[in-house]
DRENGUTI-218775 format. One record per residue (C-alpha): x, y, z. Coordinates in nm, 4 decimals. Layout:
N
         x         y         z
         X         Y         Z
...
END
This chain:
166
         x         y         z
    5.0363   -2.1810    0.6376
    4.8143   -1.8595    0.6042
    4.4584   -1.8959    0.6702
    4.2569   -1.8861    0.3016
    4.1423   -1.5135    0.2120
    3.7899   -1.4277    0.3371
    3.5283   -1.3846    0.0387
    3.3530   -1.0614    0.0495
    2.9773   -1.0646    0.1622
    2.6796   -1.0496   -0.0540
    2.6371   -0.7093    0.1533
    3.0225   -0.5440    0.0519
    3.0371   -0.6860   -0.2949
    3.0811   -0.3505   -0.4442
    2.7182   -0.3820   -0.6295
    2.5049   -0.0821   -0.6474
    2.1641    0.0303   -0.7671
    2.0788    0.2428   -1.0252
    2.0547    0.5574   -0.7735
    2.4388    0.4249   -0.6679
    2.3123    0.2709   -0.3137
    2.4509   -0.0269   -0.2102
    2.2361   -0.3399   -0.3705
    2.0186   -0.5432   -0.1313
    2.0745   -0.9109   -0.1507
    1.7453   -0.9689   -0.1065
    1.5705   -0.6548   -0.3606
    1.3781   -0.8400   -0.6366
    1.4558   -0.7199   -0.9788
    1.2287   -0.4683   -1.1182
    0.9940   -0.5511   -1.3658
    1.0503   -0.2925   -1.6659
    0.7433   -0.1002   -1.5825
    0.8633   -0.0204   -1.2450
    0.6905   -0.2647   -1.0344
    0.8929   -0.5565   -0.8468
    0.9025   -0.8743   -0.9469
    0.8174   -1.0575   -0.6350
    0.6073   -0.8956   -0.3331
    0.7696   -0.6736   -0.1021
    0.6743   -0.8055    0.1924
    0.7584   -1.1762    0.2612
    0.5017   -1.4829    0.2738
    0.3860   -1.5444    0.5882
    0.5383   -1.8933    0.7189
    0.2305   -2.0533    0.8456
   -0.0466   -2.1794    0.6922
   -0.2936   -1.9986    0.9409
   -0.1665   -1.6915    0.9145
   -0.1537   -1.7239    0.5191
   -0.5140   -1.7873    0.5546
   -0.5801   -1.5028    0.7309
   -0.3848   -1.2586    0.5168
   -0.5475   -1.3916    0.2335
   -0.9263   -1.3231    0.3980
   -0.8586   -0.9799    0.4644
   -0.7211   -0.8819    0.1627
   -1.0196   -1.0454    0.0145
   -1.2459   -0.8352    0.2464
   -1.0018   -0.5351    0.1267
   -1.0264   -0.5893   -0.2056
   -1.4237   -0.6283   -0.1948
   -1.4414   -0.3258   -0.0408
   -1.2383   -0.1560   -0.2457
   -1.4182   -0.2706   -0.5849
   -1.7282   -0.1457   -0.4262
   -1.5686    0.1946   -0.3662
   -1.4987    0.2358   -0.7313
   -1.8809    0.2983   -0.7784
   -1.9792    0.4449   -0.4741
   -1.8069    0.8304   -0.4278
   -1.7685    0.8716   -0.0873
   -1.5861    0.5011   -0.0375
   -1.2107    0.5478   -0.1388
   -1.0618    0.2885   -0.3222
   -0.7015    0.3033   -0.3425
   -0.6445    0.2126    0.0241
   -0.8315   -0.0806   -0.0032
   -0.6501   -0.2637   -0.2799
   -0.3683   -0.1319   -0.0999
   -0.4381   -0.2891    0.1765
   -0.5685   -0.5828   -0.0339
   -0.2142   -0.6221   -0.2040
   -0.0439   -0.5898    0.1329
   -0.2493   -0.8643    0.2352
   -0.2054   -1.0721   -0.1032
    0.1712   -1.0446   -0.0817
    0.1877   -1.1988    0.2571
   -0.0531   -1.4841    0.1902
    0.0595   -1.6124   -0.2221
    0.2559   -1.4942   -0.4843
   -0.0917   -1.6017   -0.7155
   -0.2920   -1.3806   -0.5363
   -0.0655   -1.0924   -0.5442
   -0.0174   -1.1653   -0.9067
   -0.3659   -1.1957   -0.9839
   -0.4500   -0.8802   -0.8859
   -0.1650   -0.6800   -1.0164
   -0.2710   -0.8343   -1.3628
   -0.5897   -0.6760   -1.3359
   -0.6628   -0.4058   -1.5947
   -0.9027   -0.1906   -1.3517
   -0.6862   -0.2511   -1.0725
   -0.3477   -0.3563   -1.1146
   -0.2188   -0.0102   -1.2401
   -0.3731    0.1619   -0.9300
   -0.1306   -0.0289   -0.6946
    0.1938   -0.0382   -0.9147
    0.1087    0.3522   -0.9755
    0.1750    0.3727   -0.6149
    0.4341    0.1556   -0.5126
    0.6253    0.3425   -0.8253
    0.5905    0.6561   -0.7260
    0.4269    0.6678   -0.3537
    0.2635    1.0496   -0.4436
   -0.0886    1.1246   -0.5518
   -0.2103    1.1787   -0.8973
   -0.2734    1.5705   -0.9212
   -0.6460    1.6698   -0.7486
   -0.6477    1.3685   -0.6005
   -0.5226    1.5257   -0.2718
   -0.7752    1.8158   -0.2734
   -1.0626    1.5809   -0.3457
   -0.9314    1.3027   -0.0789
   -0.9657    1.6046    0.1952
   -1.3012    1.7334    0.1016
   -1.4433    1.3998    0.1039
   -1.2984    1.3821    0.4478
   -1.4596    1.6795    0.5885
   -1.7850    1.6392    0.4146
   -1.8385    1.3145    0.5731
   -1.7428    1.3633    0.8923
   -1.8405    1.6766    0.9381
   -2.2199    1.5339    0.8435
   -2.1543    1.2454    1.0874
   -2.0465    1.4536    1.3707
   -2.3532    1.6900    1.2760
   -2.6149    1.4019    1.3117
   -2.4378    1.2155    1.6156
   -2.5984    1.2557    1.9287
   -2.3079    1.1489    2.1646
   -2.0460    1.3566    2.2950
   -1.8173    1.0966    2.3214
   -1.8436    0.9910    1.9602
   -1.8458    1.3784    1.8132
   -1.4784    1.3721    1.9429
   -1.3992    1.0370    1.8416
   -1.5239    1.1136    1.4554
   -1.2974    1.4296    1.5031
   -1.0102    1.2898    1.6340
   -1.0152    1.0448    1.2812
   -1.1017    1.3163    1.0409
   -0.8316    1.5038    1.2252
   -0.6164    1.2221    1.1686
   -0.6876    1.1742    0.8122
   -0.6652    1.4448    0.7097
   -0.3122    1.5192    0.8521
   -0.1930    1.2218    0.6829
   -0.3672    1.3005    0.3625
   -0.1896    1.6660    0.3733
    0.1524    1.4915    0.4426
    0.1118    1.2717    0.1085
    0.3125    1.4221   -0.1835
    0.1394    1.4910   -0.4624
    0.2787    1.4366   -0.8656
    0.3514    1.6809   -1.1022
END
């Protein structure tokens, strides 16, 4: 008797995305503006931790919300961060705040395309400099003058390594 035929794996079904990859069993279906249906990251498993994601994105998102009215605090990185945060802790959270009109496009603009709206970049960097090139102006300490460096340096070398759209 010959053993039974094996079935072909989820994994070497022969599916492919759009782009002709191989499918991921686990990729949600996209939404049709772009944005996944389910979060990317997956819920945390315990209750604490849920907890705790779901504080700091709370934290994140206040933050965030604040920085649309003052200039020098960026926004975008804190509903980032916020929907990071929301996406590990409930589905109704994450939700929530991609259904938001002021914020929800912010954060699916991104996860779309992962660039910078144009000027955004050169802005982003100025802001940068400004601010921490006042704070290491008005700082007494050594210590800290290279410490506030060593961040702008930082950010800024990440902020030059984001692309930017056309």
């Amino acid at each position: 008797m010959e053993p039974p035929a094996e079935q072909p794996s989820s994994e070497t079904s022969g599916t492919t995305q759009p782009d002709g990859a191989p499918a991921k069993p686990d990729a949600a279906p996209a939404k049709p503006d772009g944005a996944p249906a389910k979060p990317e990251g997956a819920i945390a498993a315990s209750r604490p931790a849920q907890v705790t994601f779901a504080v700091i994105g709370t934290i994140a998102l206040a933050i965030g919300v604040v920085g649309i009215v003052v200039p020098v605090l960026p926004t975008t990185p804190f509903l980032l961060l916020a929907a990071a945060c929301y996406a590990r802790a409930s589905t109704r959270l994450y939700g929530w705040l991609l259904g938001q009109p002021a914020l929800g496009p912010i954060i699916v603009e991104w996860r779309r395309s992962r660039s910078l709206p144009p000027g955004v970049k050169v802005r982003a960097v100025a802001v940068v400099v400004l601010t921490f090139g006042l704070s290491i102006i008005l700082v007494d300490q050594a210590l800290l003058r290279v410490g506030l460096l060593a961040i702008a340096v930082v950010l800024v070398a990440f902020l030059l390594r984001l692309p930017t759209r056309s």
